[in-house]
N, C-alpha and C positions, 0 to 999 in steps of 0.2 A: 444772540442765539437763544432761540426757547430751550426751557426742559426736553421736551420731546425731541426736536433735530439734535440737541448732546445725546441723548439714549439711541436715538438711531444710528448717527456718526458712530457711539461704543460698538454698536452691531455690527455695523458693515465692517470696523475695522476689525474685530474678531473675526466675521466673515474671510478676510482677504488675506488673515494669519494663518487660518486651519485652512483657506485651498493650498495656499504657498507652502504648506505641509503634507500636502496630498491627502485632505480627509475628507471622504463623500459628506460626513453630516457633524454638525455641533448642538450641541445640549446646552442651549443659555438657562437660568434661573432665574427670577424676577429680584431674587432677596440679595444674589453675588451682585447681579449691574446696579441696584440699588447703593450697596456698600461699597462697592469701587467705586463708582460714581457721587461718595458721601454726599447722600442723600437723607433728608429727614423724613418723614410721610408723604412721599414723590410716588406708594406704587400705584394708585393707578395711574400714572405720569407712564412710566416704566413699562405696567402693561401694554397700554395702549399703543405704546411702541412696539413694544414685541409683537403684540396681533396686526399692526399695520405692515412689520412685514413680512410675514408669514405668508407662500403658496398655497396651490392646492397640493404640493407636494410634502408640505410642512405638516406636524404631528404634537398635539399636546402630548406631554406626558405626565404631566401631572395639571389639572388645574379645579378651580372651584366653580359653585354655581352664578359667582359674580362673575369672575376672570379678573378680577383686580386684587389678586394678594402676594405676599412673599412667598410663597410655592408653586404658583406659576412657574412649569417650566416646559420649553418647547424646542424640538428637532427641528434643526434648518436642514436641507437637503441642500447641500451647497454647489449642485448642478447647474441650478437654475439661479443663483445669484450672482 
């Protein structure tokens, strides 16, 4: 399994935790899936993944002029996943 299908699999499973919770949206961070994921300089690995799954419904809330850093963070609308 590459880096990015693990950081996604982390996604979706956060995804399938907060619907089973009843939560319309989740706030991932690029620096938290980094360090659960003990990860060494993986983030644009990380990013990349978060922006690949991200909607039109999906929302940065924090990001940089690269999009590849530890502050990366993005709203999943968990409607649509």
């Amino acid at each position: 399994m590459s880096y990015t299908e693990e950081v996604r699999g982390y996604i979706r499973n956060k995804f399938r935790n907060a619907k089973e919770q009843g939560t319309e949206h989740i706030d991932l961070n690029a620096k938290e899936i980094h360090g659960e994921l003990n990860y060494k300089n993986r983030f644009p690995i990380v990013c990349n993944a978060m922006n690949s799954l991200m909607t039109d419904k999906d929302i940065f809330i924090n990001t940089t002029e690269s999009g590849q850093s530890s502050t990366i963070v993005v709203r999943y609308i968990l409607s649509d996943k």
